[in-house]
VOBA-1610 file (N, C-alpha, C; in pm, whole numbers, padded with zeros to 5 digits, always signed):
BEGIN
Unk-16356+05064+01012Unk-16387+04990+01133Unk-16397+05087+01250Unk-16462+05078+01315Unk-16561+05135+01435Unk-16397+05157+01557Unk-16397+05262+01612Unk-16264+05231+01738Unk-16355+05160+01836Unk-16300+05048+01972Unk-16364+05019+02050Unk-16402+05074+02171Unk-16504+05109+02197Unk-16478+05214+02328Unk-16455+05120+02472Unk-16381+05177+02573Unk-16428+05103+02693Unk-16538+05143+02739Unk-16547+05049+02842Unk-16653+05096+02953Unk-16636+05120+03073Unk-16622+05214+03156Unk-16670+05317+03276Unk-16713+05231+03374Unk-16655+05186+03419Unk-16744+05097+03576Unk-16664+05205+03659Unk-16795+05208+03796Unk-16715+05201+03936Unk-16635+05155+03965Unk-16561+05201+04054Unk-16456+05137+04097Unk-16498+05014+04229Unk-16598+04974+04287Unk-16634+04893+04335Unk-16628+04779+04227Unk-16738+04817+04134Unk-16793+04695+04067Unk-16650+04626+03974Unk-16513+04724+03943Unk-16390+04658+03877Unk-16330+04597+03956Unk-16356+04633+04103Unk-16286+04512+04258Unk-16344+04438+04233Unk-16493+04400+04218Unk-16619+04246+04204Unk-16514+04187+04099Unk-16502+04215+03947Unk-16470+04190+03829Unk-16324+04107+03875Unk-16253+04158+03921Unk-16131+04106+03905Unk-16078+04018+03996Unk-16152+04076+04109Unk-16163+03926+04175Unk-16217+03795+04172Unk-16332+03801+04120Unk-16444+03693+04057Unk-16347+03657+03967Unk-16271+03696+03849Unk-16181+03675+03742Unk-16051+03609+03749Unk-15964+03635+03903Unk-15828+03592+03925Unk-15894+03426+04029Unk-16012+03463+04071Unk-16051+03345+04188Unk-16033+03213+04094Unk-16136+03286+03984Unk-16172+03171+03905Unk-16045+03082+03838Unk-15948+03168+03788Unk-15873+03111+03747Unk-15746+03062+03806Unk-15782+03048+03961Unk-15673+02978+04088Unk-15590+03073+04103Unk-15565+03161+04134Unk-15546+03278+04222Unk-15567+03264+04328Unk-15552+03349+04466Unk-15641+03358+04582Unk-15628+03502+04597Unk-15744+03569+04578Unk-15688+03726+04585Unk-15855+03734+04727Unk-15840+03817+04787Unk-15969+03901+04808Unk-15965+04042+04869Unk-16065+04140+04858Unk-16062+04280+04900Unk-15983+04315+05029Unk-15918+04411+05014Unk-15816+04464+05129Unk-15914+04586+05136Unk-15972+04604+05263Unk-16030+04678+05346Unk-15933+04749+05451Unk-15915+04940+05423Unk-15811+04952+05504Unk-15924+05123+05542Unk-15919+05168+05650Unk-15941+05253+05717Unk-15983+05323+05824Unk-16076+05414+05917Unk-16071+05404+06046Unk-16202+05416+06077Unk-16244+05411+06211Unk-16332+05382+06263Unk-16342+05453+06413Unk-16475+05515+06446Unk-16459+05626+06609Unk-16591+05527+06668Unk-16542+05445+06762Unk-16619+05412+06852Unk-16741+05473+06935Unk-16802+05421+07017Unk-16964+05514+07097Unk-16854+05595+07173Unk-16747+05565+07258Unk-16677+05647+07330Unk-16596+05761+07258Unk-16552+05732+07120Unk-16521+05860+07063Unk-16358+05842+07031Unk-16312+05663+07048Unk-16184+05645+07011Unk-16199+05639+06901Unk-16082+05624+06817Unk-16071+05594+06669Unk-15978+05536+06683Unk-16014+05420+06514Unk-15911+05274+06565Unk-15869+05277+06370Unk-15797+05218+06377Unk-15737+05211+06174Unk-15734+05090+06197Unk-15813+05025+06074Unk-15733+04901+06041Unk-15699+04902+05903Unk-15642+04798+05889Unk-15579+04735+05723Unk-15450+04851+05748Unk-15359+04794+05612Unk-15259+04908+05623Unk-15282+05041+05495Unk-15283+05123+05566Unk-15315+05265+05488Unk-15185+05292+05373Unk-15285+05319+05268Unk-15227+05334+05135Unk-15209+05166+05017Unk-15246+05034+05097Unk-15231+04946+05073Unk-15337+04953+04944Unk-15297+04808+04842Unk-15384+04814+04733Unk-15522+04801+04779Unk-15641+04808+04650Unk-15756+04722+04712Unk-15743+04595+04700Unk-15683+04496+04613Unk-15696+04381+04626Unk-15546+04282+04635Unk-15558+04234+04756Unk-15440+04168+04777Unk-15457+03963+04769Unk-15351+03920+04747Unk-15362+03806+04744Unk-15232+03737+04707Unk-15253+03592+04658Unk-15137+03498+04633Unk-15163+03459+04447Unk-14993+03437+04377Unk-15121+03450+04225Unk-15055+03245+04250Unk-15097+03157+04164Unk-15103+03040+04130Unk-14972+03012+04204Unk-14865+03130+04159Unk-14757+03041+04127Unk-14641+03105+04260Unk-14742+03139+04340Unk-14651+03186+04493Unk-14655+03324+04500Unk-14624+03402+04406Unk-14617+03557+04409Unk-14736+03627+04480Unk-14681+03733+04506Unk-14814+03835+04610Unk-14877+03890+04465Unk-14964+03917+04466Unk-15104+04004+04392Unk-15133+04118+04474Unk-15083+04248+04430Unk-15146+04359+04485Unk-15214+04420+04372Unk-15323+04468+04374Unk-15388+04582+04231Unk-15485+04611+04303Unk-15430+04755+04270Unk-15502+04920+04306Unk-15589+04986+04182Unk-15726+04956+04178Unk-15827+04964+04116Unk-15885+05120+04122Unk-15874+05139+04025Unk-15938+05302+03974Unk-16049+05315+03884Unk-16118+05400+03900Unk-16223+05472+03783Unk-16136+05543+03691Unk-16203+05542+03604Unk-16125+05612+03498Unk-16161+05792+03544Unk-16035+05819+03465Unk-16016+05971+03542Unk-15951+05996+03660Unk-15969+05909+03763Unk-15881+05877+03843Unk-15719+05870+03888Unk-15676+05876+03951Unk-15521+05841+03960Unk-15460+05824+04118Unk-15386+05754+04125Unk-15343+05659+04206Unk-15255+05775+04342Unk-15292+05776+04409Unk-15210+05861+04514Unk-15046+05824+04509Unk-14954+05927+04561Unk-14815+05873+04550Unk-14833+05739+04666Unk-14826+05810+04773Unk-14774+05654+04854Unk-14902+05479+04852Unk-15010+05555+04750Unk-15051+05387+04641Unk-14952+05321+04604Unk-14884+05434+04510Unk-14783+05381+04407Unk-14622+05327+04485Unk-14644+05387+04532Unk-14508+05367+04625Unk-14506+05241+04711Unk-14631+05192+04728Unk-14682+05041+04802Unk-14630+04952+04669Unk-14697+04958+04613Unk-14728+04912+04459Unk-14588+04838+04403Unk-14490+04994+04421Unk-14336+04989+04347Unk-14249+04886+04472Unk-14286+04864+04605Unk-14285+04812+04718Unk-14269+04611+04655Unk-14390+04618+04677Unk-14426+04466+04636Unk-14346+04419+04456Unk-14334+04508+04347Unk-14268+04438+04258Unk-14159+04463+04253Unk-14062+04532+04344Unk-13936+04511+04387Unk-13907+04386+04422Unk-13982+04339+04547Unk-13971+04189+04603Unk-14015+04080+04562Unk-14068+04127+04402Unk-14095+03974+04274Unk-14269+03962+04243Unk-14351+04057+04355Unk-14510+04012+04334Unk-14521+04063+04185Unk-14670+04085+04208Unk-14748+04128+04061Unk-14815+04221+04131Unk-14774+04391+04066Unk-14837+04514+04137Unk-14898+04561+04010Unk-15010+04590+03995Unk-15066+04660+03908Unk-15163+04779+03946Unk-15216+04886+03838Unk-15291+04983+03869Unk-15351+04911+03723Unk-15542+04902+03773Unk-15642+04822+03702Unk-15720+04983+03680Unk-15771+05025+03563Unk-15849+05039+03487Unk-15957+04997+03456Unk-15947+04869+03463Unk-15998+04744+03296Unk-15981+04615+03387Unk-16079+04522+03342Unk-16035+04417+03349Unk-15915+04344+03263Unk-15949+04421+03149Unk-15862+04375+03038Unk-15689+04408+03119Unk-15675+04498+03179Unk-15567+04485+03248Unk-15509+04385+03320Unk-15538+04334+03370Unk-15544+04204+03501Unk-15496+04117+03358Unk-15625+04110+03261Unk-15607+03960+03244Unk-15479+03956+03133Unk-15456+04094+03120Unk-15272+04078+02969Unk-15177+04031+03074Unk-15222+04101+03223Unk-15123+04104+03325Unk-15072+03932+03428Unk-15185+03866+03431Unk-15193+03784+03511Unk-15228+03595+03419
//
Protein backbone atom coordinates (compact mmCIF):
# COMPACT_ATOMS: atom_id res chain seq x y z
CA UNK A 1 0.00 0.00 0.00
CA UNK A 2 1.03 3.38 -1.33
CA UNK A 3 2.22 5.92 1.99
CA UNK A 4 -0.18 9.00 1.83
CA UNK A 5 1.45 12.07 0.98
CA UNK A 6 0.22 15.49 2.25
CA UNK A 7 -0.29 18.42 0.53
CA UNK A 8 1.70 21.79 0.66
CA UNK A 9 -0.73 24.69 0.75
CA UNK A 10 0.14 28.26 1.54
CA UNK A 11 -0.23 29.35 4.44
CA UNK A 12 -3.01 31.81 3.42
CA UNK A 13 -5.04 29.30 1.64
CA UNK A 14 -4.76 26.71 5.28
CA UNK A 15 -6.27 30.17 7.15
CA UNK A 16 -9.32 30.00 4.13
CA UNK A 17 -9.47 26.02 4.99
CA UNK A 18 -9.89 26.13 8.53
CA UNK A 19 -11.87 28.70 8.93
CA UNK A 20 -14.48 27.84 6.26
CA UNK A 21 -14.13 24.28 8.28
CA UNK A 22 -14.58 25.42 12.16
CA UNK A 23 -17.46 28.19 10.75
CA UNK A 24 -19.20 25.48 9.28
CA UNK A 25 -19.31 23.38 11.99
CA UNK A 26 -20.54 26.28 14.71
CA UNK A 27 -17.47 27.62 15.82
CA UNK A 28 -17.00 31.38 15.44
CA UNK A 29 -13.42 31.77 14.53
CA UNK A 30 -12.19 34.57 11.97
CA UNK A 31 -8.61 35.92 10.76
CA UNK A 32 -6.59 37.90 13.35
CA UNK A 33 -4.87 40.55 11.39
CA UNK A 34 -1.94 41.94 13.47
CA UNK A 35 0.75 44.48 12.21
CA UNK A 36 1.88 48.06 11.34
CA UNK A 37 1.20 50.61 9.21
CA UNK A 38 3.26 54.41 8.29
CA UNK A 39 0.80 56.90 7.42
CA UNK A 40 1.21 59.97 4.37
CA UNK A 41 2.79 61.88 7.42
CA UNK A 42 5.25 59.16 8.21
CA UNK A 43 3.60 57.91 11.67
CA UNK A 44 3.43 54.32 12.22
CA UNK A 45 0.53 52.78 13.99
CA UNK A 46 0.35 48.59 15.07
CA UNK A 47 -2.64 47.05 15.25
CA UNK A 48 -3.90 43.53 16.40
CA UNK A 49 -1.71 42.13 19.12
CA UNK A 50 1.82 41.18 17.91
CA UNK A 51 2.81 37.62 18.04
CA UNK A 52 -0.99 36.72 18.38
CA UNK A 53 -2.33 33.53 16.44
CA UNK A 54 -3.72 33.90 12.87
CA UNK A 55 -6.97 32.69 13.73
CA UNK A 56 -8.82 33.57 16.76
CA UNK A 57 -12.27 32.84 17.91
CA UNK A 58 -14.97 31.13 20.29
CA UNK A 59 -15.20 27.06 19.77
CA UNK A 60 -19.18 25.78 20.28
CA UNK A 61 -18.71 25.16 23.65
CA UNK A 62 -17.33 28.69 25.16
CA UNK A 63 -13.56 28.09 24.89
CA UNK A 64 -11.18 30.61 22.98
CA UNK A 65 -9.78 29.09 19.56
CA UNK A 66 -6.38 30.35 18.87
CA UNK A 67 -4.36 28.44 15.79
CA UNK A 68 -1.21 29.62 14.39
CA UNK A 69 -1.11 28.34 10.82
CA UNK A 70 2.16 27.39 9.07
CA UNK A 71 3.57 26.13 5.75
CA UNK A 72 5.24 23.27 6.02
CA UNK A 73 8.91 23.79 6.72
CA UNK A 74 8.00 26.44 8.69
CA UNK A 75 8.07 26.95 12.45
CA UNK A 76 6.37 28.93 14.86
CA UNK A 77 8.38 31.88 16.46
CA UNK A 78 9.02 31.57 20.36
CA UNK A 79 6.74 34.33 21.57
CA UNK A 80 3.84 32.50 18.82
CA UNK A 81 4.26 29.74 21.02
CA UNK A 82 4.37 31.41 24.12
CA UNK A 83 0.82 33.20 23.13
CA UNK A 84 -0.33 29.81 22.23
CA UNK A 85 1.01 28.10 25.76
CA UNK A 86 -0.87 31.52 27.14
CA UNK A 87 -4.44 30.69 26.05
CA UNK A 88 -4.29 26.69 26.94
CA UNK A 89 -3.19 27.44 30.32
CA UNK A 90 -6.55 29.38 30.76
CA UNK A 91 -8.67 26.19 29.23
CA UNK A 92 -8.88 27.52 25.23
CA UNK A 93 -7.91 25.33 22.28
CA UNK A 94 -4.25 26.52 21.08
CA UNK A 95 -2.98 24.77 18.25
CA UNK A 96 -0.07 25.01 15.60
CA UNK A 97 -2.05 23.85 12.06
CA UNK A 98 -0.06 22.25 9.40
CA UNK A 99 -3.07 20.40 7.96
CA UNK A 100 -6.38 20.74 8.10
CA UNK A 101 -6.40 17.36 9.28
CA UNK A 102 -5.03 19.00 12.40
CA UNK A 103 -7.92 21.23 13.42
CA UNK A 104 -10.28 18.64 12.65
CA UNK A 105 -8.52 15.45 15.28
CA UNK A 106 -8.25 18.72 17.35
CA UNK A 107 -11.61 20.42 17.38
Amino acid sequence: MAKKQKINIPEQQLVRQIIKYLNLRGHLVWRNNTGMFKDQRGHWYRFGLKDSADIIGVAKDGRMIAIECKAAGKTPTLPQVHFLGEIDQRGGVALIAYDLATVQRQL
